[in-house]
C-alpha positions as CSV (number, residue, x, y, z in Angstrom):
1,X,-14.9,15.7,40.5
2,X,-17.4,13.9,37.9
3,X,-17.1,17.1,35.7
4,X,-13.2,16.9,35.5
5,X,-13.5,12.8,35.0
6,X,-15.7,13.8,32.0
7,X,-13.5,16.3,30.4
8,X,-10.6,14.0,30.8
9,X,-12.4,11.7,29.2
10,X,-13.4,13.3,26.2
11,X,-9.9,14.8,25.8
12,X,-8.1,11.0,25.6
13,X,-10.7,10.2,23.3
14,X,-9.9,13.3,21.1
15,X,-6.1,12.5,21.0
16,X,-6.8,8.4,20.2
17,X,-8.7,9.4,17.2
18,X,-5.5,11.5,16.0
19,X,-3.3,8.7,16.4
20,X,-1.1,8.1,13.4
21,X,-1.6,6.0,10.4
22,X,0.1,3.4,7.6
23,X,-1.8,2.5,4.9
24,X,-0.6,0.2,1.8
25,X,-2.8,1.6,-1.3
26,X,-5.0,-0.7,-3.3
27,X,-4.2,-1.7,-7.0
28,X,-7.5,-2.3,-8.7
29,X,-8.0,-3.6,-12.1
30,X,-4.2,-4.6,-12.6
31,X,-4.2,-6.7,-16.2
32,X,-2.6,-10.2,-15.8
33,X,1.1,-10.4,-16.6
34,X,1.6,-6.4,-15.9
35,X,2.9,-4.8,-13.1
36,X,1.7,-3.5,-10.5
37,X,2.4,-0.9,-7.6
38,X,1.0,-0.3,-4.1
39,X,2.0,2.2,-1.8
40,X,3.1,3.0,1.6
41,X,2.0,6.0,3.3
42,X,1.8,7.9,6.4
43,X,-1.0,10.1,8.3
44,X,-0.9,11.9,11.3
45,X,3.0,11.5,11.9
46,X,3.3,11.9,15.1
47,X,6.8,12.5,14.7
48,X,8.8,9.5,12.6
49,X,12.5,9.5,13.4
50,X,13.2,5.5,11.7
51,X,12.0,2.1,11.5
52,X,11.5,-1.4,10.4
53,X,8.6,-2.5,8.6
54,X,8.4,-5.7,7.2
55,X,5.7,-6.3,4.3
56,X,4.0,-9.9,3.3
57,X,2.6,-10.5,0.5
58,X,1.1,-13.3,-1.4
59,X,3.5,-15.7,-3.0
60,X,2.1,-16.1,-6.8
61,X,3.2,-12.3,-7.2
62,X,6.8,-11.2,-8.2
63,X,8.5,-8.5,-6.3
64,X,10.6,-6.1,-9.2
65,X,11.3,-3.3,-7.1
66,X,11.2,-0.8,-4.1
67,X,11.4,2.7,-4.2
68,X,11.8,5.3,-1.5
69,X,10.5,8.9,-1.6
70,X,11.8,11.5,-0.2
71,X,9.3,12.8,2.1
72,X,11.1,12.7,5.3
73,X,13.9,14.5,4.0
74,X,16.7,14.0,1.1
75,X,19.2,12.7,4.0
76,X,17.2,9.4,5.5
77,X,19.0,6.4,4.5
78,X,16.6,4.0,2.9
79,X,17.0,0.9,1.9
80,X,14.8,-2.4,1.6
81,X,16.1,-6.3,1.8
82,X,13.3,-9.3,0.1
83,X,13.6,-12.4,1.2
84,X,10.9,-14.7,0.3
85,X,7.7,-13.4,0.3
86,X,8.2,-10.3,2.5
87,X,9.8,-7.0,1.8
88,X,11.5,-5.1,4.4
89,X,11.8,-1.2,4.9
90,X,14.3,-0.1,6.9
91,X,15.2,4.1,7.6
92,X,16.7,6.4,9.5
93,X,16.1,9.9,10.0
94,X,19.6,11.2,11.7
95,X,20.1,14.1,10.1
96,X,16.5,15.5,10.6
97,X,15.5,13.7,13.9
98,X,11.7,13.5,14.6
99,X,9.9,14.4,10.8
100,X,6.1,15.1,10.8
101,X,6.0,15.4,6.9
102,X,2.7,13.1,6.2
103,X,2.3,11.5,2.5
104,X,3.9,8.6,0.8
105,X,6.8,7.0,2.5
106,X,7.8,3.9,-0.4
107,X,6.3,2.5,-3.9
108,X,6.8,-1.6,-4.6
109,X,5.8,-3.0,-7.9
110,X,5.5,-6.2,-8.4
111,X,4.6,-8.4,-11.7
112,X,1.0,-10.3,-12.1
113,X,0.8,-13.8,-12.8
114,X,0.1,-13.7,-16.8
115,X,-2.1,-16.6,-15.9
116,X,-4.7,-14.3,-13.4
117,X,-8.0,-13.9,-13.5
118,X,-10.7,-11.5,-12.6
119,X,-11.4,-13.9,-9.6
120,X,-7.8,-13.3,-8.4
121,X,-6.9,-10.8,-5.6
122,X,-3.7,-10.4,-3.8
123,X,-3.1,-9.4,-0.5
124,X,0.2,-7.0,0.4
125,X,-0.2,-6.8,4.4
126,X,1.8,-5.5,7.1
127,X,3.5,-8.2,8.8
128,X,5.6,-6.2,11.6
129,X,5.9,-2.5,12.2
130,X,8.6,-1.4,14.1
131,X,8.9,2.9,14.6
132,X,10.4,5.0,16.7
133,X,11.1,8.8,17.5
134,X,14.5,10.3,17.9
135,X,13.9,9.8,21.7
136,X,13.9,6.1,20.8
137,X,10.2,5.7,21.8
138,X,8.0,3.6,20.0
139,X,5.8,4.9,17.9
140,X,2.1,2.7,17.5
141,X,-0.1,3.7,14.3
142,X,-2.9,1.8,12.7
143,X,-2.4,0.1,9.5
144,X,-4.6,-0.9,6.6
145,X,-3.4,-3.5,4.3
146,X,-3.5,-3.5,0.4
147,X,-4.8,-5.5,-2.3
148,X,-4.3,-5.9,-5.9
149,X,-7.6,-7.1,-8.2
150,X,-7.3,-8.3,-11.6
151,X,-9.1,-6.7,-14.4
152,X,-11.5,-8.9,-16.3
153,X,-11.0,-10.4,-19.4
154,X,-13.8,-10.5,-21.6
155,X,-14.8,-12.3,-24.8
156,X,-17.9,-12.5,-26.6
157,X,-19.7,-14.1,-29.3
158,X,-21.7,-12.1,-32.1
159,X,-23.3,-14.0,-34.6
160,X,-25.0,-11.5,-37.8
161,X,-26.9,-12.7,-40.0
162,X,-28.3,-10.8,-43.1
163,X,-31.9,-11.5,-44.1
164,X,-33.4,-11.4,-47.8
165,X,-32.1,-7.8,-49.6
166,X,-29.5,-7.5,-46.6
167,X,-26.0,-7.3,-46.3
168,X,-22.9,-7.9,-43.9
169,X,-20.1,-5.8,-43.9
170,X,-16.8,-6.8,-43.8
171,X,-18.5,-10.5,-45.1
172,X,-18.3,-13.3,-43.5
């Protein structure tokens, strides 16, 4: 009895560690006043029929634009509403029913304050996730949030000077 208690055991723990994944990609060393894009992406699809996910993110950025891919399959209807500061993704997979393609599922840009700084870093975080199969069960996957850093901009001082038989080149 303690053997099979074991084995169950380790076999729930196997299939937790599978479970599927959203991730929204870090922008790192965006320049202030460009744009920027982050990226939503699926691992371990365990089998993504439609869904609702609602995105935050933080209100000195500009939202330009959404993008769907076409990873679970040319016919899913994709579309996305803003409001705000949040960005929501809503598709359905009706033609195809339950898709286990993994990879990049949307692209939002948004536009840097021109007034950032290399101490500035944005936050693009999932604020509610909402997934189902074709069997209308709902489907539970970790997410990681994003972030998008600002690039330094640096200035320095150089002073020449030219000693007895030197010279400085342009002058000055």
């Amino acid at each position: 009895l303690s053997i099979a208690m074991i084995f169950s055991m380790v076999g729930t723990a196997a299939a937790a560690s599978g479970k599927g994944a959203l991730t929204i990609s870090s922008a790192e060393k965006v320049a202030a006043g460009s744009d920027a894009e982050v990226t939503i992406s699926i691992a371990n699809n365990p089998g993504l029929w439609g869904g609702k996910v609602q995105i935050a993110y933080n209100k000195d950025l500009e939202f330009v634009d959404c993008v769907g891919t076409d990873l679970l399959g040319d016919s899913v209807k994709f579309e996305f509403k803003q409001s705000g500061n949040t960005v929501t993704l809503l598709w359905d997979n009706s033609e195809i029913k339950d898709s286990t393609a993994n990879g990049d599922l949307a692209v939002l840009k948004f536009k840097v304050p021109a007034d950032a700084t290399a101490e500035d870093q944005y936050e693009i975080s999932f604020r509610e996730v909402d997934l189902w199969t074709a069997d209308e069960v709902q489907l539970e996957l970790d997410t990681t949030n994003g972030m998008i850093t600002i690039d330094g901009v640096y200035t320095y001082d150089i002073t020449a000077s030219a000693t007895e038989g030197g010279t400085i080149t342009p002058s000055g």
